[in-house]
C-alpha positions in Angstrom: 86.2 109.0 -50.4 88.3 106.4 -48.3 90.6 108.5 -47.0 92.1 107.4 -44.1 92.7 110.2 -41.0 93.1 109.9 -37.4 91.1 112.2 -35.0 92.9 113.8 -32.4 91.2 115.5 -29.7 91.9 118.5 -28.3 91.3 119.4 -24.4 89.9 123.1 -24.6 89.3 123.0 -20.4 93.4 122.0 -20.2 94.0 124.7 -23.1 95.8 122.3 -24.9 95.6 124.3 -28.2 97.8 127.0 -26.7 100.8 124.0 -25.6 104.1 124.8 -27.5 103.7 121.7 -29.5 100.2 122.3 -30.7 101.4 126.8 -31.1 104.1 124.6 -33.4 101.6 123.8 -36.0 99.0 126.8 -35.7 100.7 129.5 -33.9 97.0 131.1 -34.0 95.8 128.5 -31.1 92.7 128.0 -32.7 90.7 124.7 -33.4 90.1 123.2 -35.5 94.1 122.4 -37.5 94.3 120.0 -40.0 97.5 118.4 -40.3 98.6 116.2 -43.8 102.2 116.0 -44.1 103.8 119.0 -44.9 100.3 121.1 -45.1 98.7 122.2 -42.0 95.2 124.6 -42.5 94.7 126.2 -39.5 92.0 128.9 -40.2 88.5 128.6 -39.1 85.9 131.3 -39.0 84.1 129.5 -36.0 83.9 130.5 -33.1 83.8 128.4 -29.7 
């Protein structure tokens, strides 16, 4: 589609999804968050 996005990794050993900045945007910790401007999906049924 030519969308441009930017891929930020996420350390899972570090727990990085549970830092106050990420809890911020997805107070659920969970991976994968999508973030585009003002909307942020959060949810996924996968687990890791």
């Amino acid at each position: 589609m030519g969308v441009e996005y930017e891929t930020i990794l996420t350390d899972r050993k570090a727990v990085e999804q549970k830092s106050s900045e990420y809890m911020r945007l997805n107070p659920t910790g969970r991976i994968p968050k999508l973030l585009d401007e003002n909307l942020i999906i959060s949810e996924s049924d996968t687990e890791f």
